[in-house]
C-alpha atoms as one frame of an Amber mdcrd trajectory, in Angstrom:
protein
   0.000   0.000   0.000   1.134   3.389  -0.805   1.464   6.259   1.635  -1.480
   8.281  -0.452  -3.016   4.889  -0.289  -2.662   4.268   3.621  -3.803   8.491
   4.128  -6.611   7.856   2.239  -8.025   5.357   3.939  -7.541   6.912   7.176
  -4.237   4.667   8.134  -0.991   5.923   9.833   1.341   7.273   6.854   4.327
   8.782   6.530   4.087  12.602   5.927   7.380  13.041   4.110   6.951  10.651
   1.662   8.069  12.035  -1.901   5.082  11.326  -3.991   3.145  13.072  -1.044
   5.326  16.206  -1.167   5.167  16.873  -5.150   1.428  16.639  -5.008   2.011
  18.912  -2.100   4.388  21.393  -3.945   2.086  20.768  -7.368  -0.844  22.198
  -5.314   0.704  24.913  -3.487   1.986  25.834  -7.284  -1.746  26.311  -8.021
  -2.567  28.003  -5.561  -0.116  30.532  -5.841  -1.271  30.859  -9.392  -5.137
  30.972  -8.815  -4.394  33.820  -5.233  -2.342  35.997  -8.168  -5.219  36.269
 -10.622  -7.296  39.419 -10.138 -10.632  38.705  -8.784 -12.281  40.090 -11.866
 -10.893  36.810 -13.517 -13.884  35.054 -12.786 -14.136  32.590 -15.605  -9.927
  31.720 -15.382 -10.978  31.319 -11.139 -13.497  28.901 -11.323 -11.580  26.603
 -14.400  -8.811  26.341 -11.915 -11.032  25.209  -8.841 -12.400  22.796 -11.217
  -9.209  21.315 -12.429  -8.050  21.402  -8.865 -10.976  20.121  -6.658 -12.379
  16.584  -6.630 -15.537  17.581  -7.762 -17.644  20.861  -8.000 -20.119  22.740
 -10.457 -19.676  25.624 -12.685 -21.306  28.409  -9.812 -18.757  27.625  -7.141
 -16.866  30.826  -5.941 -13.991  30.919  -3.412 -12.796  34.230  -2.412  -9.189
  34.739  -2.534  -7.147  33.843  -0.810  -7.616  30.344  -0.667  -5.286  27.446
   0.727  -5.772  23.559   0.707  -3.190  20.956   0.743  -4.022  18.362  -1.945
  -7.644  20.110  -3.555  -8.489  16.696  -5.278 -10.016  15.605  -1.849 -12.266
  18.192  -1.624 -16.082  17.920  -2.857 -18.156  20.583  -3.195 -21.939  20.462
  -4.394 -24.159  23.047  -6.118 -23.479  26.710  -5.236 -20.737  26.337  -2.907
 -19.477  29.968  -2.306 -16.228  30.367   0.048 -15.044  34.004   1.687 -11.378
  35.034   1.978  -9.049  33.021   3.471 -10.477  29.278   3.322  -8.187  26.881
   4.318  -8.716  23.044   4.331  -6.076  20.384   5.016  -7.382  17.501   3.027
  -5.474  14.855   3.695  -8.632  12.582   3.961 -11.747  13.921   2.178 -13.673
  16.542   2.699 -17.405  16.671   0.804 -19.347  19.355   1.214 -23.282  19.421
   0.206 -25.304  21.825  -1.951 -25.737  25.641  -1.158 -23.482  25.695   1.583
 -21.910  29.013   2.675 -18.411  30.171   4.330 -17.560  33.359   6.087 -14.181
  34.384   6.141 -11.256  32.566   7.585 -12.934  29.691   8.126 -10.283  26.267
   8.443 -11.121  22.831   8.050  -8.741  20.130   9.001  -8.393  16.430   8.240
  -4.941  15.572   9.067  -4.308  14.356  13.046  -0.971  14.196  14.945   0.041
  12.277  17.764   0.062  14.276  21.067   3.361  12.363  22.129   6.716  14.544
  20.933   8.287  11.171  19.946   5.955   9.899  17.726   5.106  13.453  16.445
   8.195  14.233  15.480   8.555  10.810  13.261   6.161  12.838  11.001   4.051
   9.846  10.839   0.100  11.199  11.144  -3.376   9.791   9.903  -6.180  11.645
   8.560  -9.936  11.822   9.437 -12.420  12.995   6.651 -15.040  15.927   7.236
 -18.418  15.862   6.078 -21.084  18.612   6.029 -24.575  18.294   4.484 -26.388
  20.887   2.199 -28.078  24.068   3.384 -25.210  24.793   5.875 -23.410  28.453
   6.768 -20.404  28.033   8.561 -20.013  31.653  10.221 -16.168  33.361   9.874
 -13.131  32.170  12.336 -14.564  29.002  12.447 -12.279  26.106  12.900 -14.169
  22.008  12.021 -11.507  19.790  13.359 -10.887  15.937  11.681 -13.900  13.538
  11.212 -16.799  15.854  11.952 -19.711  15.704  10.514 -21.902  18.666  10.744
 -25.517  17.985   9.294 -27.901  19.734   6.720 -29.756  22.647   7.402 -27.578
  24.122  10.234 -25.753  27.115  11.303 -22.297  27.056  12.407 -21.910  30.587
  14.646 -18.945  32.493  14.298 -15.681  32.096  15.964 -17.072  28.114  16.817
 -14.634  25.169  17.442 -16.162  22.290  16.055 -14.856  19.166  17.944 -17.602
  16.887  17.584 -20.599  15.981  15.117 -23.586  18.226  14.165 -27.308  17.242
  13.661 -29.336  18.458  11.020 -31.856  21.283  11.776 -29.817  23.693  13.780
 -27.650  26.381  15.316 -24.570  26.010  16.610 -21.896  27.783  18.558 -18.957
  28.228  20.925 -16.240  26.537  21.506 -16.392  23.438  21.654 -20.094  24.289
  19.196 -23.051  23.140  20.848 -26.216  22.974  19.608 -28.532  26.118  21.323
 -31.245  25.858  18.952 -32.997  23.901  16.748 -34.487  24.957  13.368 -38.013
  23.310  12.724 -38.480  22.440   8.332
């Protein structure tokens, strides 16, 4: 099995493996490229995001900047719009549903370290995907930490922490988010 291989499917890998750093450096490259066009670019913007992400449709708009690790792990559905500064390390996948909304530097992270300096340092890690349903606005400064799943239909409250999973139909906020309301469909 290769590293990608073992990262993918959510296995300890080795985070310096070369194949792993030139997709790394090959994405970065793009990124550079698509956070120098001038936003007025519009059309050369969104043929980038969809040569670069796994999957998206021609409406999807993320503000620059914008920073990801790999892109190809990242789904987005219909109408995904992004604000400035969207980062997400997708080591393991991250799908994200129909009309779903992000303020500004919102982060979304896949890729999990041990909290023990040895094995840390041995830049071995794993990944955990992130998965968030349609209908969803994640307010700005938010940070959705590795294998969440945050529901349809809810709202993620600025400056939240999201450590844990998300039902459909609601608000939440804080850090760590809770749910403090739910939304009746």
């Amino acid at each position: 099995m290769t590293e990608k291989e073992k990262m993918l499917s959510g296995r300890k890998y080795c985070a310096l493996d070369p194949q792993l750093l030139e997709e790394l450096n090959k994405t970065k490259d793009i990124i550079w490229e698509y956070n120098n066009l001038r936003p007025s670019e519009l059309d050369k913007r969104r043929q980038i995001l969809k040569n670069l992400l796994g999957a998206c449709d021609n409406e999807v708009l993320i503000n620059q900047p914008f920073y990801c690790d790999y892109g190809t792990h990242i789904r987005v559905g219909r109408s995904f719009f992004a604000n400035f500064n969207f980062t997400v390390l997708d080591e393991a996948y991250v799908t994200i549903g129909d009309d779903c909304f992000v303020g500004p530097n919102v982060s979304i992270y896949t890729a999990c370290h041990d909290t023990d300096p040895q094995k840390r340092n041995s830049r071995e890690e794993w990944a955990e995907p992130v998965t968030i349903g349609d209908n969803v606005w994640i307010g700005g400064n938010t940070t959705i930490l590795p294998g969440v799943t945050i529901g349809s239909n809810v709202t993620i409250g600025a400056g939240s922490v999201v450590v844990k999973d998300i039902p459909d139909n609601c608000v939440a906020v804080g850090n760590p988010a809770r749910v403090i309301k739910e939304i009746l469909t």
